[in-house]
mmCIF file of the N, C-alpha and C atoms, coordinates in Angstrom:
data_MODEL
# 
_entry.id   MODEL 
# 
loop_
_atom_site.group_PDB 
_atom_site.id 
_atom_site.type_symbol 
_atom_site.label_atom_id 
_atom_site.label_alt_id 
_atom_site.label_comp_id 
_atom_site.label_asym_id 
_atom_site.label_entity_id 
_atom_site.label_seq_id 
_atom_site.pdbx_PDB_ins_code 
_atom_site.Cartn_x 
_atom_site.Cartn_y 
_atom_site.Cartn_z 
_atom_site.occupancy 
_atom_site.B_iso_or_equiv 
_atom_site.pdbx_formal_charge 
_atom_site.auth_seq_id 
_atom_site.auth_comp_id 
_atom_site.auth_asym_id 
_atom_site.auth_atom_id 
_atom_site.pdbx_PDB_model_num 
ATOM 1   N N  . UNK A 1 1  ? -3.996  -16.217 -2.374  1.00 0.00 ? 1  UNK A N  1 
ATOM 2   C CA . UNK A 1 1  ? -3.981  -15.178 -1.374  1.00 0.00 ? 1  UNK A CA 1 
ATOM 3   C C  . UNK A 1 1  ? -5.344  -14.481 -1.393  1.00 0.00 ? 1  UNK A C  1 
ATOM 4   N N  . UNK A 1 2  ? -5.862  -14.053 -0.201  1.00 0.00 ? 2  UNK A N  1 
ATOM 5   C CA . UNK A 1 2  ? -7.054  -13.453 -0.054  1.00 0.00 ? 2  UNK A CA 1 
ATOM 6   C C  . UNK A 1 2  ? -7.448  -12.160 0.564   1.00 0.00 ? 2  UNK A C  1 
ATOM 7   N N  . UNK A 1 3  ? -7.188  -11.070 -0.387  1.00 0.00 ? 3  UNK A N  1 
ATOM 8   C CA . UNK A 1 3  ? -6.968  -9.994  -0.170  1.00 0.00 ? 3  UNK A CA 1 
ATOM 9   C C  . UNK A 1 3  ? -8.330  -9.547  1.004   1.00 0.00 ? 3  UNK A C  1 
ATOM 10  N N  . UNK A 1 4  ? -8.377  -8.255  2.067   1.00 0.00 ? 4  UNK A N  1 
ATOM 11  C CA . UNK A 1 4  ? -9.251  -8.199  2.467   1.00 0.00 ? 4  UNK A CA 1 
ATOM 12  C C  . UNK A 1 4  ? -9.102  -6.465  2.339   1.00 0.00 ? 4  UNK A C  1 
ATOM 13  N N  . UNK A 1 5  ? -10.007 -5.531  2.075   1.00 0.00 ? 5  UNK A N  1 
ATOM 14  C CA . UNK A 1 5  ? -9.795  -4.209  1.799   1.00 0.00 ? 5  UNK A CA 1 
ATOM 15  C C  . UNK A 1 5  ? -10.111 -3.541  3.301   1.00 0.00 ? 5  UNK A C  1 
ATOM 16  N N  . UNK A 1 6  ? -8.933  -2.851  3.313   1.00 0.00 ? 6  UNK A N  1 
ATOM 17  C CA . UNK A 1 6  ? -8.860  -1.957  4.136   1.00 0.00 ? 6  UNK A CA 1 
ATOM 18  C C  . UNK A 1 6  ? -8.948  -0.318  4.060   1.00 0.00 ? 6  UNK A C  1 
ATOM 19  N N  . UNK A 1 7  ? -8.451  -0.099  3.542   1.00 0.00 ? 7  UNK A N  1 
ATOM 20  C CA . UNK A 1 7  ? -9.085  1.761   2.741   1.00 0.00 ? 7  UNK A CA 1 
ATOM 21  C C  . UNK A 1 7  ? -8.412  2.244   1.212   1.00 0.00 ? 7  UNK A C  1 
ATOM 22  N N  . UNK A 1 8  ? -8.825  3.410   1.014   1.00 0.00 ? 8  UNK A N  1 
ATOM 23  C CA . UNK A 1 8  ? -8.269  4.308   -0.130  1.00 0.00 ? 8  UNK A CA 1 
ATOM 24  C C  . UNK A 1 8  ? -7.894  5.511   1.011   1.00 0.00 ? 8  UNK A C  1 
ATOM 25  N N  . UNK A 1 9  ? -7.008  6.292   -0.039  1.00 0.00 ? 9  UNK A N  1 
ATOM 26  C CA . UNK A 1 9  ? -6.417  7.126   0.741   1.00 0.00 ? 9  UNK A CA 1 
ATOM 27  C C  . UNK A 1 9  ? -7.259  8.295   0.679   1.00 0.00 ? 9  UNK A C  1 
ATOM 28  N N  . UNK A 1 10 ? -8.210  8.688   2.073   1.00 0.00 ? 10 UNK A N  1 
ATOM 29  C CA . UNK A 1 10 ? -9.211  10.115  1.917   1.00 0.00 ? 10 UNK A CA 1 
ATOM 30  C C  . UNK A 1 10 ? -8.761  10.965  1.038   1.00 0.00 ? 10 UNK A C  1 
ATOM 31  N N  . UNK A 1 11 ? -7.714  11.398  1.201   1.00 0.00 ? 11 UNK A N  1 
ATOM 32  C CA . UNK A 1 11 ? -6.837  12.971  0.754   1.00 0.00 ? 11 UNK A CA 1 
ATOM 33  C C  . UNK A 1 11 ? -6.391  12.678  -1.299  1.00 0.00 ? 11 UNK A C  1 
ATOM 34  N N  . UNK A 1 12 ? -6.826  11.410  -1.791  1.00 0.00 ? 12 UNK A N  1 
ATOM 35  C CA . UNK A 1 12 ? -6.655  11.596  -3.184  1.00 0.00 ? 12 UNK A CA 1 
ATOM 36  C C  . UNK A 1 12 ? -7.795  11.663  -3.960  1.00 0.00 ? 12 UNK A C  1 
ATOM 37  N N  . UNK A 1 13 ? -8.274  12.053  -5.259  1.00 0.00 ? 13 UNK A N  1 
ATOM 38  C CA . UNK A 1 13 ? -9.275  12.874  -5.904  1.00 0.00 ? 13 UNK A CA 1 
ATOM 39  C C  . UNK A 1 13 ? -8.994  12.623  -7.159  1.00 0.00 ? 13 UNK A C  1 
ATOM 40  N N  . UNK A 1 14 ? -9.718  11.857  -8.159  1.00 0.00 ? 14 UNK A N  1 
ATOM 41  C CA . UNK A 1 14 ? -10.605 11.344  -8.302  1.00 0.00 ? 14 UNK A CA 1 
ATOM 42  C C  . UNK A 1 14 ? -10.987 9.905   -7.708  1.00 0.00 ? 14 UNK A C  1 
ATOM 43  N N  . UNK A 1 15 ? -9.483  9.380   -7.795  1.00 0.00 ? 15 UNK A N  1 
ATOM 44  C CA . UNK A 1 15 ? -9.918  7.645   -8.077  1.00 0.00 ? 15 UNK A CA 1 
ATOM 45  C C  . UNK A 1 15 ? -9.594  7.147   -6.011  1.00 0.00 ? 15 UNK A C  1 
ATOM 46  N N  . UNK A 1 16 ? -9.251  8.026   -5.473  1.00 0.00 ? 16 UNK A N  1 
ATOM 47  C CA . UNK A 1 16 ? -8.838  6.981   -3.889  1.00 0.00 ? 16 UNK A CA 1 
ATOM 48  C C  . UNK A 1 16 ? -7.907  6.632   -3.602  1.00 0.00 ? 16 UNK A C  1 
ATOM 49  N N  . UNK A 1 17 ? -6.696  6.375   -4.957  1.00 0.00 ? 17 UNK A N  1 
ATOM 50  C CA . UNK A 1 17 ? -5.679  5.270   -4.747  1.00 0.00 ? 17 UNK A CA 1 
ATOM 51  C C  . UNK A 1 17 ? -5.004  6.406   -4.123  1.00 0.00 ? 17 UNK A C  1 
ATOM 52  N N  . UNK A 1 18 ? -3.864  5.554   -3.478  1.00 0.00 ? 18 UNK A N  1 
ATOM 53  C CA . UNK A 1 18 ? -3.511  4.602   -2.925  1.00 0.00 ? 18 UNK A CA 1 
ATOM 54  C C  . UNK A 1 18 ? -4.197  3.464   -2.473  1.00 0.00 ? 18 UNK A C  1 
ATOM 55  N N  . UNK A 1 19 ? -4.185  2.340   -1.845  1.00 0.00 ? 19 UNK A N  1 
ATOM 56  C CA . UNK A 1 19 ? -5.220  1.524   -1.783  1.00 0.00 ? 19 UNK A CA 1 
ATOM 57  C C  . UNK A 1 19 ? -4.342  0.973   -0.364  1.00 0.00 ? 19 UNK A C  1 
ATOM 58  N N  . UNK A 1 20 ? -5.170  0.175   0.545   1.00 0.00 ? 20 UNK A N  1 
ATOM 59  C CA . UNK A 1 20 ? -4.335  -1.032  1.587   1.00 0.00 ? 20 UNK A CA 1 
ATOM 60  C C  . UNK A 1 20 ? -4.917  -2.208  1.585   1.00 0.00 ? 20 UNK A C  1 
ATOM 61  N N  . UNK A 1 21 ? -4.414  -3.518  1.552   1.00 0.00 ? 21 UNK A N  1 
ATOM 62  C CA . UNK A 1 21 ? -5.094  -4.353  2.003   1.00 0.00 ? 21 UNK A CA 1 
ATOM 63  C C  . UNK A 1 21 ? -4.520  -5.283  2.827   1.00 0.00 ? 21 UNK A C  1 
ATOM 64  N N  . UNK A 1 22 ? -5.417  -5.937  3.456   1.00 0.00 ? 22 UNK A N  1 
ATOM 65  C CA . UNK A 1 22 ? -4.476  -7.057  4.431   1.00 0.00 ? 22 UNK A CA 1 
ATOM 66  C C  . UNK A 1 22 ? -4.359  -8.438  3.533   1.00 0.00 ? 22 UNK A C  1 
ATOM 67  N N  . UNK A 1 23 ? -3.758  -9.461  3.853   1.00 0.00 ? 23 UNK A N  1 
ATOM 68  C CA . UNK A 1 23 ? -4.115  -10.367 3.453   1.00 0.00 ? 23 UNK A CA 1 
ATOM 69  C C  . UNK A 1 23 ? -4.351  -11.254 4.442   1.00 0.00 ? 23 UNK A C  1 
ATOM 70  N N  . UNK A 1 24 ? -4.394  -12.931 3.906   1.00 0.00 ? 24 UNK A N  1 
ATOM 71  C CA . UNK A 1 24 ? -4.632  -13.707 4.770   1.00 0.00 ? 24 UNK A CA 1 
ATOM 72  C C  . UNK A 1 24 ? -3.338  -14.409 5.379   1.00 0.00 ? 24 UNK A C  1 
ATOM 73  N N  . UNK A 1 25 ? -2.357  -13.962 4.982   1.00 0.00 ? 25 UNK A N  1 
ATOM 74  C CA . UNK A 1 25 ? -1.032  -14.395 4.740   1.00 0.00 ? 25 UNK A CA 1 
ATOM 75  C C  . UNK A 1 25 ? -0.195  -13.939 5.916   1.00 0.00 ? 25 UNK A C  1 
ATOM 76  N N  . UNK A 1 26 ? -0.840  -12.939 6.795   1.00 0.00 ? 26 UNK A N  1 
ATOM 77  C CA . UNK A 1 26 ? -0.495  -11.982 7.591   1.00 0.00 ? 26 UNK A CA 1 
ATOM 78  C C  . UNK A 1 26 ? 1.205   -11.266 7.147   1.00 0.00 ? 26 UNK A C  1 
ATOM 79  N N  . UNK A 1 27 ? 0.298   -10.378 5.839   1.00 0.00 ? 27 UNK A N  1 
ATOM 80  C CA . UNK A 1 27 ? 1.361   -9.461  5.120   1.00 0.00 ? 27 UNK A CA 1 
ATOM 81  C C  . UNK A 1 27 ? 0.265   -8.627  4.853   1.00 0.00 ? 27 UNK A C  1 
ATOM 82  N N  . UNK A 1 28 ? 0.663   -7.171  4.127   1.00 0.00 ? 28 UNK A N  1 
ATOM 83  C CA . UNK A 1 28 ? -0.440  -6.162  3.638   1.00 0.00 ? 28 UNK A CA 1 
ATOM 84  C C  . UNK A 1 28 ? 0.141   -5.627  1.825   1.00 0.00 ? 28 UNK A C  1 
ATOM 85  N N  . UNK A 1 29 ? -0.784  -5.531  1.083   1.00 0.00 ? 29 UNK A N  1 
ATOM 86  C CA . UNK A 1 29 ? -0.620  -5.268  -0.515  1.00 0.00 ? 29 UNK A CA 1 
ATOM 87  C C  . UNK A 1 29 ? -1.086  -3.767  -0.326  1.00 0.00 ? 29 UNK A C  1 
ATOM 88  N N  . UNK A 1 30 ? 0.067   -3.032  -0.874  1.00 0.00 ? 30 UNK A N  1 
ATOM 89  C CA . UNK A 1 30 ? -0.207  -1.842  -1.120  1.00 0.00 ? 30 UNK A CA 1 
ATOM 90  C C  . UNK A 1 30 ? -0.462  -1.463  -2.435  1.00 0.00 ? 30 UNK A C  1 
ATOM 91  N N  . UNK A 1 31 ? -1.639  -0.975  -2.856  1.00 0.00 ? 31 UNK A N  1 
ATOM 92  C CA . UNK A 1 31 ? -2.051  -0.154  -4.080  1.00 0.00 ? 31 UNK A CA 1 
ATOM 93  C C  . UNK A 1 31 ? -1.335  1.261   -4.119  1.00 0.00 ? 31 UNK A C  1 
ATOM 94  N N  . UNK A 1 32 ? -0.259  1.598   -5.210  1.00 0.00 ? 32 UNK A N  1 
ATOM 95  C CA . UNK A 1 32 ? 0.354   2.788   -5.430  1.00 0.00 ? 32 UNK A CA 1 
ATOM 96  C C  . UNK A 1 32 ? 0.902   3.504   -6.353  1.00 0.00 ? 32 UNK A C  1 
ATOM 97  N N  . UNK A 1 33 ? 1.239   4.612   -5.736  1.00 0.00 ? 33 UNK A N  1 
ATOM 98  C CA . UNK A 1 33 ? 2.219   5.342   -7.387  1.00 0.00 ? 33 UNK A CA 1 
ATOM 99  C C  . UNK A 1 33 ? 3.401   4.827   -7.757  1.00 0.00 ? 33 UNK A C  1 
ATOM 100 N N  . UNK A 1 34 ? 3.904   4.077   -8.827  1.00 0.00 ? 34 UNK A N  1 
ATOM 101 C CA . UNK A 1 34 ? 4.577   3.350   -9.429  1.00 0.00 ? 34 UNK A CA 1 
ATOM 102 C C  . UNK A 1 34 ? 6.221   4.654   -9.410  1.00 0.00 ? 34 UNK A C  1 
ATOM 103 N N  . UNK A 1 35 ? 6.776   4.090   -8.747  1.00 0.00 ? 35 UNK A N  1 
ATOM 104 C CA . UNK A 1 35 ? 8.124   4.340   -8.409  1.00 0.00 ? 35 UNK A CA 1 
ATOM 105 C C  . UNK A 1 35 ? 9.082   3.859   -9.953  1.00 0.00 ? 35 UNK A C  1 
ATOM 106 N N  . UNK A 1 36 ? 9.194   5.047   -10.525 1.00 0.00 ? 36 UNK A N  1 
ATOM 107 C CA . UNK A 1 36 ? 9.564   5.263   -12.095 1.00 0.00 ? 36 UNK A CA 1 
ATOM 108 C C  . UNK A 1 36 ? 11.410  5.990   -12.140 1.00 0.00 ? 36 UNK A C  1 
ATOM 109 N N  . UNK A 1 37 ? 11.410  6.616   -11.135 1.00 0.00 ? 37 UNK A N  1 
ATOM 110 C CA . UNK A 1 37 ? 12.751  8.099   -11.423 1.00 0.00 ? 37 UNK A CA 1 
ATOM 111 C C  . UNK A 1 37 ? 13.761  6.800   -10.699 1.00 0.00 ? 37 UNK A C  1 
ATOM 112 N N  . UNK A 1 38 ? 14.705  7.127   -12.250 1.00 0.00 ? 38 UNK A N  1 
ATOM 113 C CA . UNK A 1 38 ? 16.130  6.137   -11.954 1.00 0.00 ? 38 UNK A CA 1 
ATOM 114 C C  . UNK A 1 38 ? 16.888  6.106   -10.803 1.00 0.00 ? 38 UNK A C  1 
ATOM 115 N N  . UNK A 1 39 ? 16.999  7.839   -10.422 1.00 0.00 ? 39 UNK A N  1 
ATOM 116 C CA . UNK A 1 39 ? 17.583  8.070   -8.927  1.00 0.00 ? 39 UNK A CA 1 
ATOM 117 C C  . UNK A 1 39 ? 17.357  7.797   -8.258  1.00 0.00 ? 39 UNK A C  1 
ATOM 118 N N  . UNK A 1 40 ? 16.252  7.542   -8.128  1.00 0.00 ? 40 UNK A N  1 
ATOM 119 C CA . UNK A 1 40 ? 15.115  6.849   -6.782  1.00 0.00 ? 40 UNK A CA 1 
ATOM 120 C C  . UNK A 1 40 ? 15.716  5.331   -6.715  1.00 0.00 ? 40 UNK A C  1 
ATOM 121 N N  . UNK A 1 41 ? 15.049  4.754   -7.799  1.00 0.00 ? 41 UNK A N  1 
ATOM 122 C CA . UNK A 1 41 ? 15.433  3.431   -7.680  1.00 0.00 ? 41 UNK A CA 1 
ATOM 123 C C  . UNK A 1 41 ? 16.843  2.819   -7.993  1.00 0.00 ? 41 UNK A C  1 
ATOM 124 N N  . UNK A 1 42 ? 17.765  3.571   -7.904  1.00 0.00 ? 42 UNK A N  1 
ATOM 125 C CA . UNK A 1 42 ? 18.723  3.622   -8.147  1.00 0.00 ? 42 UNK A CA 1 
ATOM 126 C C  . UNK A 1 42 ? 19.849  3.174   -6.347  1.00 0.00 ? 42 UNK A C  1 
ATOM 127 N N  . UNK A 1 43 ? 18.570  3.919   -5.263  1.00 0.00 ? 43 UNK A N  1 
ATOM 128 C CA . UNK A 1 43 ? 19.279  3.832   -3.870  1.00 0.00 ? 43 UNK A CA 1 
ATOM 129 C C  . UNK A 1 43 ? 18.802  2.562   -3.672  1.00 0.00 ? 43 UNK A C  1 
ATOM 130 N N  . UNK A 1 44 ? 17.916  1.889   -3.834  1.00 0.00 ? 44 UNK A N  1 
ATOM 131 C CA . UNK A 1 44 ? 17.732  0.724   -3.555  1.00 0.00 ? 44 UNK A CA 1 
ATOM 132 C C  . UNK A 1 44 ? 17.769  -0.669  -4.404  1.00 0.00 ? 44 UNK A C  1 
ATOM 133 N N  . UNK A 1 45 ? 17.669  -1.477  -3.402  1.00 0.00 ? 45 UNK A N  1 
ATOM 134 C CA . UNK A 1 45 ? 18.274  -3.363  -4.089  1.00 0.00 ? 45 UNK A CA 1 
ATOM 135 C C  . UNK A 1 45 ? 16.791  -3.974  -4.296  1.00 0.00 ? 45 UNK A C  1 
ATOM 136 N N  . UNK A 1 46 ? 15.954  -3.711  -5.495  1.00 0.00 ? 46 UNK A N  1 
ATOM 137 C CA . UNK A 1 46 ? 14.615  -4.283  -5.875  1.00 0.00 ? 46 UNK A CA 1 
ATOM 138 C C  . UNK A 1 46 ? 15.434  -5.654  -6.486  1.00 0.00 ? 46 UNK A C  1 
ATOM 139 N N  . UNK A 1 47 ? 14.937  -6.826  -5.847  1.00 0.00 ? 47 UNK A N  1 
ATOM 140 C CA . UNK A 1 47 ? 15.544  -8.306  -6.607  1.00 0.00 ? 47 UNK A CA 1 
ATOM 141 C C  . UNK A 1 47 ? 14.739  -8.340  -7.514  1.00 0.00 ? 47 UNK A C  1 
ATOM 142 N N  . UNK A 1 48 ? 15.299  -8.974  -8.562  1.00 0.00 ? 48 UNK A N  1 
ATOM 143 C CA . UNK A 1 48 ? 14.087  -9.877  -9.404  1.00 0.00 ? 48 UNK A CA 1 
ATOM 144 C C  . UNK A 1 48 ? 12.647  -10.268 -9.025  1.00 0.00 ? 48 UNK A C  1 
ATOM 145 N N  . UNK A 1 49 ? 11.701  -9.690  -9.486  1.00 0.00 ? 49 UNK A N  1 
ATOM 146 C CA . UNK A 1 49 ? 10.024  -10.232 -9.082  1.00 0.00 ? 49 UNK A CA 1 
ATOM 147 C C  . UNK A 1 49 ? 9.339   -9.850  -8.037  1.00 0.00 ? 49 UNK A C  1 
ATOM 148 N N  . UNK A 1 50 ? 10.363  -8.298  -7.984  1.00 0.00 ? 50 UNK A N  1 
ATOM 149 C CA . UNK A 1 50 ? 9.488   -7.126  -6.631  1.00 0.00 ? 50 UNK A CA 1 
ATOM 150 C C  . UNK A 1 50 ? 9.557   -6.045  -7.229  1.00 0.00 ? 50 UNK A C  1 
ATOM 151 N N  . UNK A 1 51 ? 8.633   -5.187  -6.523  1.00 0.00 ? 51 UNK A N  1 
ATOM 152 C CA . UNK A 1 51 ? 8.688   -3.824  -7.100  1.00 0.00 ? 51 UNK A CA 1 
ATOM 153 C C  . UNK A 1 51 ? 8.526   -2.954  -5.827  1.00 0.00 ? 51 UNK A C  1 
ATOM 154 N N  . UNK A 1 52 ? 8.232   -1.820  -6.505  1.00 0.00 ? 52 UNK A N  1 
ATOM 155 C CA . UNK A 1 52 ? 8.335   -0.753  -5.328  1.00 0.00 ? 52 UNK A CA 1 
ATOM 156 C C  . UNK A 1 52 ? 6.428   0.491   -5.596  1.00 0.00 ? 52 UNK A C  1 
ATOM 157 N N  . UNK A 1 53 ? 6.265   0.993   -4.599  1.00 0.00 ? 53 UNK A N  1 
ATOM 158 C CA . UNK A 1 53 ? 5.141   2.111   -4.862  1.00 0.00 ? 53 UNK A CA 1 
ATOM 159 C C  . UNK A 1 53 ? 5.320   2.680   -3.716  1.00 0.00 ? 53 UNK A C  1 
ATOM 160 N N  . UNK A 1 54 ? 4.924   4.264   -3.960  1.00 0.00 ? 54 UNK A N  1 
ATOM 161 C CA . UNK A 1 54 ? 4.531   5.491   -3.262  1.00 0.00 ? 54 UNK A CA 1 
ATOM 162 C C  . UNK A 1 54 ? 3.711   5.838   -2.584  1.00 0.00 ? 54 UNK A C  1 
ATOM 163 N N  . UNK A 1 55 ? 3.908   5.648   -1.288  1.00 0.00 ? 55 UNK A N  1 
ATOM 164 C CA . UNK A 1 55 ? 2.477   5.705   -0.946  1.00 0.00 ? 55 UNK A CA 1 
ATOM 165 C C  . UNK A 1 55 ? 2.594   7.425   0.214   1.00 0.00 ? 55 UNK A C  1 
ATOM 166 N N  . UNK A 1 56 ? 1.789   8.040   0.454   1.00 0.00 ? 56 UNK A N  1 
ATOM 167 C CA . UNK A 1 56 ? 1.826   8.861   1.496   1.00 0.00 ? 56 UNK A CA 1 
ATOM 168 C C  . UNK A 1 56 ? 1.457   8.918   3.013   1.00 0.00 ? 56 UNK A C  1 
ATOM 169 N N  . UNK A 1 57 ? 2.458   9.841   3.738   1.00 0.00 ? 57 UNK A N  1 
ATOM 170 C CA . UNK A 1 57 ? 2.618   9.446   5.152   1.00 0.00 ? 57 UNK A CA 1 
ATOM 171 C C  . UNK A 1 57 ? 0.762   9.093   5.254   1.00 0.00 ? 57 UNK A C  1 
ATOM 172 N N  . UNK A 1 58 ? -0.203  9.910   4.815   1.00 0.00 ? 58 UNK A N  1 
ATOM 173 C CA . UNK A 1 58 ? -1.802  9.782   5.722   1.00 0.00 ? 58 UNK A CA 1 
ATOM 174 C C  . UNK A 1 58 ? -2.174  8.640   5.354   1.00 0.00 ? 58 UNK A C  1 
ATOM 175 N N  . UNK A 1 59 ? -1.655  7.324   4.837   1.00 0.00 ? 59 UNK A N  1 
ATOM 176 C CA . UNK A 1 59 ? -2.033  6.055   4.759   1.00 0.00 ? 59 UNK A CA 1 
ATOM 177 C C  . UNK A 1 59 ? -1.484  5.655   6.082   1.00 0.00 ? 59 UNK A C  1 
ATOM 178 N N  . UNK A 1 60 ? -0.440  5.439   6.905   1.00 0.00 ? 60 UNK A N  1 
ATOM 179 C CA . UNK A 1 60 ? 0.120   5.193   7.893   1.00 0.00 ? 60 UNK A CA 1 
ATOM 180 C C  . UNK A 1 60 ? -1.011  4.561   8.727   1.00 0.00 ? 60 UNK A C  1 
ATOM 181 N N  . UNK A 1 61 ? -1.978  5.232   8.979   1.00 0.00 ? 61 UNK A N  1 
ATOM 182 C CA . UNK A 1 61 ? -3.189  4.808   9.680   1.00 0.00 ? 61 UNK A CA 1 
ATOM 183 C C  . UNK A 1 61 ? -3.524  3.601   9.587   1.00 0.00 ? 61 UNK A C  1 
ATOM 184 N N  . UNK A 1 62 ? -3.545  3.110   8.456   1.00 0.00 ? 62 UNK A N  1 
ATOM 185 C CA . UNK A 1 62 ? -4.325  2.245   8.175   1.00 0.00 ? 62 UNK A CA 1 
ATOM 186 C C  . UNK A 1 62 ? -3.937  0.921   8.013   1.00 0.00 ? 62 UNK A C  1 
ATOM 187 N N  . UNK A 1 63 ? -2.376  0.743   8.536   1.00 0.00 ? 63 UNK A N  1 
ATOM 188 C CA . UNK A 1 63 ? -1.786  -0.558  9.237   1.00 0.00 ? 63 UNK A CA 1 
ATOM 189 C C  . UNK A 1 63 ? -1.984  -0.556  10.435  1.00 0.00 ? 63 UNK A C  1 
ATOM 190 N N  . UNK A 1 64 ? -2.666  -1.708  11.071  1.00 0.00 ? 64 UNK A N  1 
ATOM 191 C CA . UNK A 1 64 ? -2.939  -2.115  11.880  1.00 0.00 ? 64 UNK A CA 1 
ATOM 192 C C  . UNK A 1 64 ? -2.309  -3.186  12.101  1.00 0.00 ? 64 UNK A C  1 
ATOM 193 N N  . UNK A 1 65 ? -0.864  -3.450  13.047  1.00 0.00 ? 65 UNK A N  1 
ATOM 194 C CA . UNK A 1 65 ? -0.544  -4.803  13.291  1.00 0.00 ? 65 UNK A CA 1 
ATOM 195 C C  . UNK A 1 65 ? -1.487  -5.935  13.379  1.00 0.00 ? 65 UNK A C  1 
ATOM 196 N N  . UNK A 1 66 ? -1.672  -7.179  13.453  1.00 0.00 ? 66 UNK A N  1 
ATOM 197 C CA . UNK A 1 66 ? -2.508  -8.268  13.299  1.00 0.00 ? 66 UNK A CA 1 
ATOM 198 C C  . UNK A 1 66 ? -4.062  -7.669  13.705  1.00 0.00 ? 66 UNK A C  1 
ATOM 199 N N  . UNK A 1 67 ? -4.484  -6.818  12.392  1.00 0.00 ? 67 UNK A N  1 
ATOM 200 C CA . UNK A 1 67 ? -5.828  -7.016  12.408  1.00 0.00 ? 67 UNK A CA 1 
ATOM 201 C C  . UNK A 1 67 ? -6.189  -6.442  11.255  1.00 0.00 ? 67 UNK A C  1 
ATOM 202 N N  . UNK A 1 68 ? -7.282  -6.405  11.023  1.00 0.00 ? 68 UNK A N  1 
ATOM 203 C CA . UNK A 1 68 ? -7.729  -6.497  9.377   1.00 0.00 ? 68 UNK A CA 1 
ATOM 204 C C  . UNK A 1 68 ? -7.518  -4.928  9.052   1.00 0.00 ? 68 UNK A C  1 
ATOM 205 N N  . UNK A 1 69 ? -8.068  -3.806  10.633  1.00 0.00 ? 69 UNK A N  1 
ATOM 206 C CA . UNK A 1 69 ? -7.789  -2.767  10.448  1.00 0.00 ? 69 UNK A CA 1 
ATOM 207 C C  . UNK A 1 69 ? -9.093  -1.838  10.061  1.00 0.00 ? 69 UNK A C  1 
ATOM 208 N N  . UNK A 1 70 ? -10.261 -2.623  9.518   1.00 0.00 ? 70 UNK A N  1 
ATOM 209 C CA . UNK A 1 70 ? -11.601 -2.646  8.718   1.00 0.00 ? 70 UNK A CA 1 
ATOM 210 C C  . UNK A 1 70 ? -12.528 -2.292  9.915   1.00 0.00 ? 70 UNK A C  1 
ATOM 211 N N  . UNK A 1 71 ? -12.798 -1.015  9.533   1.00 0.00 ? 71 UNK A N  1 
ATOM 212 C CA . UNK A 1 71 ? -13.873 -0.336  10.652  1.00 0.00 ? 71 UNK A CA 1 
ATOM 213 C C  . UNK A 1 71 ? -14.820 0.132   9.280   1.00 0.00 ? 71 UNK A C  1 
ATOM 214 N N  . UNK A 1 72 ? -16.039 -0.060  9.492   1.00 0.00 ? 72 UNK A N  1 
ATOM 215 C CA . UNK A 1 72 ? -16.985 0.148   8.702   1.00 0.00 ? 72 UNK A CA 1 
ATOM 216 C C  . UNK A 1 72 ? -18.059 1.387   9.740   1.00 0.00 ? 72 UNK A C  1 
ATOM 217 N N  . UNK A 1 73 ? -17.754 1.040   10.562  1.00 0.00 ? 73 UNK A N  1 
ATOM 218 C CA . UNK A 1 73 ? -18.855 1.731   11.747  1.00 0.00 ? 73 UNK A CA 1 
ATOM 219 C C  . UNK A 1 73 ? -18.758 3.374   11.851  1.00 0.00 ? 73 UNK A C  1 
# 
């Protein structure tokens, strides 16, 4: 798989993360806060060999249906 970077999240301080990326796979890998509280994961059906992360609504932006999403300009 061939990740292609699409942003960090402006609004976090020091490190950026959250993270987005597209792939080539036409799916997107989210970089996030690791979804830990039992209750939480407790409402949902994670199968075997998935996980879950946190990400916040001001990433929203930065899916772009079929396109990389990557504005440098």
């Amino acid at each position: 798989m061939r990740l292609t970077f699409i942003g960090k999240d402006p609004g976090s301080n020091p490190t950026g993360s959250p993270t987005v990326y597209r792939t080539d796979r036409e799916s997107w890998v989210v970089q996030g806060w690791v979804v830990t509280d039992p209750e939480t994961l407790a409402q949902m059906d994670i199968p075997e060999g998935e996980s879950c992360v946190e990400i916040p609504d001001r990433m929203i932006p930065f899916f772009r249906q079929g396109d990389s999403g990557v504005d440098n300009g």
